[in-house]
Backbone bond lengths (Angstrom), bond angles and torsions (degrees), N, CA, C in turn:
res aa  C-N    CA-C-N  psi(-1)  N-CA   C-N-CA  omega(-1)  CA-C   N-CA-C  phi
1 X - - - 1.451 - - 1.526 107.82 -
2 X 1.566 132.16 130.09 0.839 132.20 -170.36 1.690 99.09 -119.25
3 X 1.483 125.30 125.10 1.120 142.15 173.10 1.278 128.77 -98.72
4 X 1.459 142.18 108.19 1.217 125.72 176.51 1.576 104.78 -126.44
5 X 1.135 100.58 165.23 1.873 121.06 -177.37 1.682 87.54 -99.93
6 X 1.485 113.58 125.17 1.880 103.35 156.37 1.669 92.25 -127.02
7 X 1.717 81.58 132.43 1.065 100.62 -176.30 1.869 136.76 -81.78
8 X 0.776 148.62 56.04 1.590 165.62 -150.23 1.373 102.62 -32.62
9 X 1.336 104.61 114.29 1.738 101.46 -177.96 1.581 92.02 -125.82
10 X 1.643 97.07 156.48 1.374 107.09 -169.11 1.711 128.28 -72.40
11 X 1.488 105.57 4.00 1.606 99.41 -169.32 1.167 78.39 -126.29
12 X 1.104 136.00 51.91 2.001 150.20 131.44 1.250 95.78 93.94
13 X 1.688 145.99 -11.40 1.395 99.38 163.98 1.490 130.28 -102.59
14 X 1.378 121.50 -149.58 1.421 125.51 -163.89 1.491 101.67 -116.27
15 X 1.664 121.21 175.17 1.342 116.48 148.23 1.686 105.48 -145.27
16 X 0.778 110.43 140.88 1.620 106.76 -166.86 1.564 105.10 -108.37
17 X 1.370 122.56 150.63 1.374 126.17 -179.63 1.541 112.52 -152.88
18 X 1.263 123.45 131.47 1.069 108.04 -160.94 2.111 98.38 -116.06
19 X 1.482 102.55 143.16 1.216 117.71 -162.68 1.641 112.34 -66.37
20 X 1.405 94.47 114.67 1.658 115.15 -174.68 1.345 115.70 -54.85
21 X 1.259 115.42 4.76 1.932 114.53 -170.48 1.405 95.32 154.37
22 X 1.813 81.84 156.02 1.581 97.77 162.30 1.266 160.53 -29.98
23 X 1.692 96.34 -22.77 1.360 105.36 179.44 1.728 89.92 -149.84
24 X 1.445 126.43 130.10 1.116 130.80 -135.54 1.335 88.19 -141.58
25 X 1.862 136.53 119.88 1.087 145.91 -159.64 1.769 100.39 -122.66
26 X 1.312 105.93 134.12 1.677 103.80 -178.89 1.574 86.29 -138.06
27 X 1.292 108.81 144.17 1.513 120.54 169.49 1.821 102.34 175.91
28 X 1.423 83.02 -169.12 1.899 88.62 178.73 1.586 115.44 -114.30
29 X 1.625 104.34 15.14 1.497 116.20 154.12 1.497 112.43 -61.91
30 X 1.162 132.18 135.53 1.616 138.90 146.04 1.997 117.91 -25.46
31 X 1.380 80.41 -54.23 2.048 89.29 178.07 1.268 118.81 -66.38
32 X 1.607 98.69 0.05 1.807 92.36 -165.51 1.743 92.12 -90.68
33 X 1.028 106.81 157.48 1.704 144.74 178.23 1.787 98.18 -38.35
34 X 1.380 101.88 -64.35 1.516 132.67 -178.48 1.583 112.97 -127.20
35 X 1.469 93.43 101.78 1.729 112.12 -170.57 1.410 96.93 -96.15
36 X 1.240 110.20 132.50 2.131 116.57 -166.08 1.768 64.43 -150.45
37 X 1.383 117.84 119.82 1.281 140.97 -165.74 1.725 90.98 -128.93
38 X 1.162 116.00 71.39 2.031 128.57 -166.92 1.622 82.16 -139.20
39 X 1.307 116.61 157.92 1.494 133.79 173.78 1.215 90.21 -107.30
40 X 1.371 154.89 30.87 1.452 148.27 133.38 1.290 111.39 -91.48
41 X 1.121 117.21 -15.47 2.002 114.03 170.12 0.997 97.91 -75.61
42 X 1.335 123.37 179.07 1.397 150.86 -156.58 1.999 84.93 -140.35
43 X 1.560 105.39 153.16 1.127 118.03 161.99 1.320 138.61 -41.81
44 X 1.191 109.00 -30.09 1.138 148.14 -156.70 1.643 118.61 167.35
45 X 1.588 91.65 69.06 1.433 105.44 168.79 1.155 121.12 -78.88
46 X 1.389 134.28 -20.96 1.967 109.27 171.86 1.539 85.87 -168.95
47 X 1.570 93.32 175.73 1.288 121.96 -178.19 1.298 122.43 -119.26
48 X 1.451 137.12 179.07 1.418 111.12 -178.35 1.609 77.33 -169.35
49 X 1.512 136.67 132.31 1.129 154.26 -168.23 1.462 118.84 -140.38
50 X 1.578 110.47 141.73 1.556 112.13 178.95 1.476 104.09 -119.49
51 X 1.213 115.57 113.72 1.386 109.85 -168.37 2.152 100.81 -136.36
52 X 1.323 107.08 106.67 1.472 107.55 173.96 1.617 95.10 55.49
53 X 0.901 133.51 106.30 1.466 152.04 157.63 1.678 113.83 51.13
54 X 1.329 108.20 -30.31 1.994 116.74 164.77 1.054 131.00 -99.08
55 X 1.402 108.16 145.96 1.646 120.52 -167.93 2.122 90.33 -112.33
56 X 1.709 80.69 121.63 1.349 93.16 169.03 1.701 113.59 -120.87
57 X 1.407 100.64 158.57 1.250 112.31 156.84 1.689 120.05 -109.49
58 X 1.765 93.52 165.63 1.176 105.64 -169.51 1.584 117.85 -140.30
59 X 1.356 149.08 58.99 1.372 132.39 -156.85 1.661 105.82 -60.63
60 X 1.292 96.13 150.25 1.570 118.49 -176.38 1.330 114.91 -108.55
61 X 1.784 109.21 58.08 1.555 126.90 179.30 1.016 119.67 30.19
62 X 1.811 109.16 47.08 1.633 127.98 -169.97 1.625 96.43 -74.36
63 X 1.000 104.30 162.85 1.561 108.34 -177.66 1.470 110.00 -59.65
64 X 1.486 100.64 -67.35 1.550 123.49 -156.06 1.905 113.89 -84.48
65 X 1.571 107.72 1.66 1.060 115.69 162.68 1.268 114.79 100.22
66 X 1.536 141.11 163.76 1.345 159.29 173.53 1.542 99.93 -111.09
67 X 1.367 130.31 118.16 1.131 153.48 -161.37 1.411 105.86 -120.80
68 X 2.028 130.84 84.35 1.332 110.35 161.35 1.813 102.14 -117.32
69 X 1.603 83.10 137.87 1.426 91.03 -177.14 1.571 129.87 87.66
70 X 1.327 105.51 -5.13 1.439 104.36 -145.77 1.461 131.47 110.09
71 X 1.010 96.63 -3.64 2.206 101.78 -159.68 1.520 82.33 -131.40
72 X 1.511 115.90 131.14 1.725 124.59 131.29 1.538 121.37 -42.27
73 X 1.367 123.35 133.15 1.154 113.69 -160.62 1.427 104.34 -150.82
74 X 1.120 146.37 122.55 1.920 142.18 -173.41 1.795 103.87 -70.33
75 X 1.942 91.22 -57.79 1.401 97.57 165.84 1.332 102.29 -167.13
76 X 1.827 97.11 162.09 1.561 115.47 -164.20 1.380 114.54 -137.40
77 X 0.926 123.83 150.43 1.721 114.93 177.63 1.777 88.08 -97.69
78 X 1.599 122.54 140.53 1.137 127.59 -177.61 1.311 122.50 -115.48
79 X 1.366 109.94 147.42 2.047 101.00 -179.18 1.169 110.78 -123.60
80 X 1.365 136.07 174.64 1.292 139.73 175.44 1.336 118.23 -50.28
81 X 1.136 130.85 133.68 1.502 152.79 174.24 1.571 103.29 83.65
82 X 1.575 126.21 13.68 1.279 118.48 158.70 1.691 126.52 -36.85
83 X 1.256 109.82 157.78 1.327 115.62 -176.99 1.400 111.40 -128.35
84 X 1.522 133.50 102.98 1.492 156.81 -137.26 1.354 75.88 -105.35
85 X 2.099 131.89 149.34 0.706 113.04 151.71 1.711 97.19 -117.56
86 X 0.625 161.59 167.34 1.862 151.39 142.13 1.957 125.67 -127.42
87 X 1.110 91.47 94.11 1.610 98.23 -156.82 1.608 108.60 62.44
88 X 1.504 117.20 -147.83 1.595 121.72 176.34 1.701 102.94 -45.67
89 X 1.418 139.45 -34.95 1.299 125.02 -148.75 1.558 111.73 -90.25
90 X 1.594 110.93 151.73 1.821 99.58 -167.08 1.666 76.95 -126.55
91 X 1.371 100.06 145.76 1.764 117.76 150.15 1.529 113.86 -135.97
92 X 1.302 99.70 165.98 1.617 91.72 -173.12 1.608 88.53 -124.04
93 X 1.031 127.50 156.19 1.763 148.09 -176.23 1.166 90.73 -72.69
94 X 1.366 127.09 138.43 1.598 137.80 149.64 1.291 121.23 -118.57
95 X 1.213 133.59 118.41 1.968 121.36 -166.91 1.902 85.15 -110.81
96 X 0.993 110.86 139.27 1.600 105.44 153.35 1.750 102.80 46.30
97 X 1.077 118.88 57.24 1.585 110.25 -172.33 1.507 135.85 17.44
98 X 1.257 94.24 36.31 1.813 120.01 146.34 1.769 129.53 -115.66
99 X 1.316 106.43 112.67 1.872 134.70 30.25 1.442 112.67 -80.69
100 X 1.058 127.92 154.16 1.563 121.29 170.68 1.620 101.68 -94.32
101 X 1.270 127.08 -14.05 1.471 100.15 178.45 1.287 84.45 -159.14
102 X 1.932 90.84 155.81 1.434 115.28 -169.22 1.209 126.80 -111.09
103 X 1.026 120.69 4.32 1.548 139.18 -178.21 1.664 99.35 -33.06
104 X 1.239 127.65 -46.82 1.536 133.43 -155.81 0.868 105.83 -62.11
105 X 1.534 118.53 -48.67 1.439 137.54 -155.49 1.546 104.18 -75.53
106 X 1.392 119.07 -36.73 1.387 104.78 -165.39 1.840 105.62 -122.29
107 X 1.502 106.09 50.63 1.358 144.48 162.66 1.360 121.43 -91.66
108 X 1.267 143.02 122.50 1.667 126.87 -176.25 1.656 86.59 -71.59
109 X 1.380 93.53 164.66 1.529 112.84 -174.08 1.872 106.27 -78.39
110 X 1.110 100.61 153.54 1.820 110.34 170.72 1.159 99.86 -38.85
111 X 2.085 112.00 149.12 1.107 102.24 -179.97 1.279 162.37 73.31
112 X 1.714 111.74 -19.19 1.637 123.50 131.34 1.071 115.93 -112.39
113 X 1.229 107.56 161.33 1.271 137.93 174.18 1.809 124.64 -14.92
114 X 0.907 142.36 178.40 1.644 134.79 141.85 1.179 113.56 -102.91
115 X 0.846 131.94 100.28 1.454 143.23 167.61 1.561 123.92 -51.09
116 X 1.301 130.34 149.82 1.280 121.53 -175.08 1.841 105.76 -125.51
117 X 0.961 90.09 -40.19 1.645 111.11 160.33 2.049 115.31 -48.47
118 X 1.300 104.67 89.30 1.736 94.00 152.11 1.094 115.44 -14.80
119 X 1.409 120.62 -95.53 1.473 116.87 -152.19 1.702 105.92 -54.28
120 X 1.403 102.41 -47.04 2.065 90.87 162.99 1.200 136.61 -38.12
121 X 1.237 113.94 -39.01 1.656 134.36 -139.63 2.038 89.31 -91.00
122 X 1.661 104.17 -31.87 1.258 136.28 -178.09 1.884 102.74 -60.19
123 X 1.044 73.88 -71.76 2.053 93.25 -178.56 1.804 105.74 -58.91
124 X 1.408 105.05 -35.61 1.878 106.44 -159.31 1.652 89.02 -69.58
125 X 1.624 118.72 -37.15 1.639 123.38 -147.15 1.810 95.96 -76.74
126 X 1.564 119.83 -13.64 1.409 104.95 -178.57 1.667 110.01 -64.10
127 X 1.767 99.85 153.59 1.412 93.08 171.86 1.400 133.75 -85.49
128 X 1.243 101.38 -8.34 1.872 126.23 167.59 0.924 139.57 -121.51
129 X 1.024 145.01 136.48 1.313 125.59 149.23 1.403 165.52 -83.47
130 X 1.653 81.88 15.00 1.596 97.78 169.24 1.912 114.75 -107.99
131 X 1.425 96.00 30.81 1.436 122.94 148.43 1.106 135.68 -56.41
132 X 1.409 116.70 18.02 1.891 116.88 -159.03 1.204 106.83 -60.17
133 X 1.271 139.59 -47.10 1.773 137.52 -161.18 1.440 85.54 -67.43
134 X 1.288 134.53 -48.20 2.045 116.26 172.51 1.226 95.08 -64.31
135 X 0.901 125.77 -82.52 1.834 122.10 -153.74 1.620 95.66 -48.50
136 X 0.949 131.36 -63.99 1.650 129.13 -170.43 1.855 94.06 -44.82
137 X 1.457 123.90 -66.54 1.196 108.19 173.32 1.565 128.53 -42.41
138 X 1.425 124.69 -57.91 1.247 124.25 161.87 1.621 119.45 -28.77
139 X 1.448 117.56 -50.83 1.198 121.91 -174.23 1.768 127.69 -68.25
140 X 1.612 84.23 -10.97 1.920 98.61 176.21 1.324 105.03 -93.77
141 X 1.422 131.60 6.50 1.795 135.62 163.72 1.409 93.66 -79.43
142 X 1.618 83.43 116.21 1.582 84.99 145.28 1.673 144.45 -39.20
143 X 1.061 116.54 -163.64 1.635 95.28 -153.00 1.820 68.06 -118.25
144 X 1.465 132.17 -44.31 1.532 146.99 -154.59 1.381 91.72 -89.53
145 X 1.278 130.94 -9.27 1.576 131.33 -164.70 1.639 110.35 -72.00
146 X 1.327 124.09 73.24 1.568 118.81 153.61 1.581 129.49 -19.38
147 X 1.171 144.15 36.45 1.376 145.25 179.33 1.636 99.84 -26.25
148 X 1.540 120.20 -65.89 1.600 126.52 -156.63 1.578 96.87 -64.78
149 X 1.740 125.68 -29.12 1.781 112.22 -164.51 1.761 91.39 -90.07
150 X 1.228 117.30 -39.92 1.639 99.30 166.54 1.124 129.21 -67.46
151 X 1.429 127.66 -17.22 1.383 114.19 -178.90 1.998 94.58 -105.44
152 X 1.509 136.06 20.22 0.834 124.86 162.92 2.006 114.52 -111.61
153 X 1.211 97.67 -7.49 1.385 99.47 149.15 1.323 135.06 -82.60
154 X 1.592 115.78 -23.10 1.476 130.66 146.36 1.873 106.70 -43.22
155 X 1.387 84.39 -90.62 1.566 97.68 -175.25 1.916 107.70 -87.23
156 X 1.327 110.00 108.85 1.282 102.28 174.84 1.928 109.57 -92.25
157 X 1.575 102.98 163.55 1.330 89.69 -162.07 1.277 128.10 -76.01
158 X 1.479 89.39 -16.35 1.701 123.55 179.99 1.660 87.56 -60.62
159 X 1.431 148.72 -50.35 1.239 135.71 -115.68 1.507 110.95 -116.83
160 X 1.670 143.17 118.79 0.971 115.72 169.96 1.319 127.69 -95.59
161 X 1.147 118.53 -160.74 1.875 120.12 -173.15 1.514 89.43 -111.86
């Protein structure tokens, strides 16, 4: 089973990475698996595990929450074309290269606006709106806050995992 995180960046494309081991660490520690170096991560904001045929998650009583789908979540068993949220950053689940394409994901949702504005484009892509602990998080980014040039000096595009 081949697992990857693709990562949703805001000027429409993706970056895909595929999970280094069994138990898969994301935070804004250095040691973590997936270093997102944002003061809305948690140190060790979540986990992500392959155990007998499912990929689960796990948040690591990060402050600002584990986001799949839309929903705060402690932990979840996850399926293909999931949507990871972790502070500002979105990935969508890939098992075996399903979904094969992402176009959907990095569409504002039915019903608002198109936004031209990042931090909008951020807020328009939720699927609800009775999402406030995301949207309330979203709304503490700065307005000047680059998310895609810090997390592409993390992950450059040239670079794989």
């Amino acid at each position: 089973m081949t697992v990857n995180l693709v990562l949703l960046k805001r000027d429409g494309t993706t970056q895909s990475f595929t999970l280094p081991s069994n138990v898969t660490s994301i935070g804004r520690r250095q040691d973590c698996d997936f270093c997102l170096p944002l003061s809305m991560v948690s140190r060790k904001h979540c986990e992500l595990s392959l155990d007998q045929g499912q990929v689960m998650i796990r948040d690591s009583k990060s402050r600002n929450g584990t986001f799949l789908n839309g929903r705060r979540v402690d932990e979840a068993r996850l399926n293909p074309g999931d949507l990871i949220q972790v502070g500002p950053v979105k990935f969508v689940l890939q098992i075996d290269g399903q979904p094969a394409s992402f176009e959907h994901y990095l569409k504002p949702s039915e019903g608002s606006q198109e936004k031209t504005d990042a931090h909008d484009f951020e807020k328009a892509s939720m699927s609800d709106a009775n999402h406030s602990e995301a949207t309330e998080m979203l709304d503490s980014i700065p307005d000047e806050f680059d998310i895609d040039a810090d997390l592409e000096k993390e992950f450059p595009t040239n670079r794989n995992l």
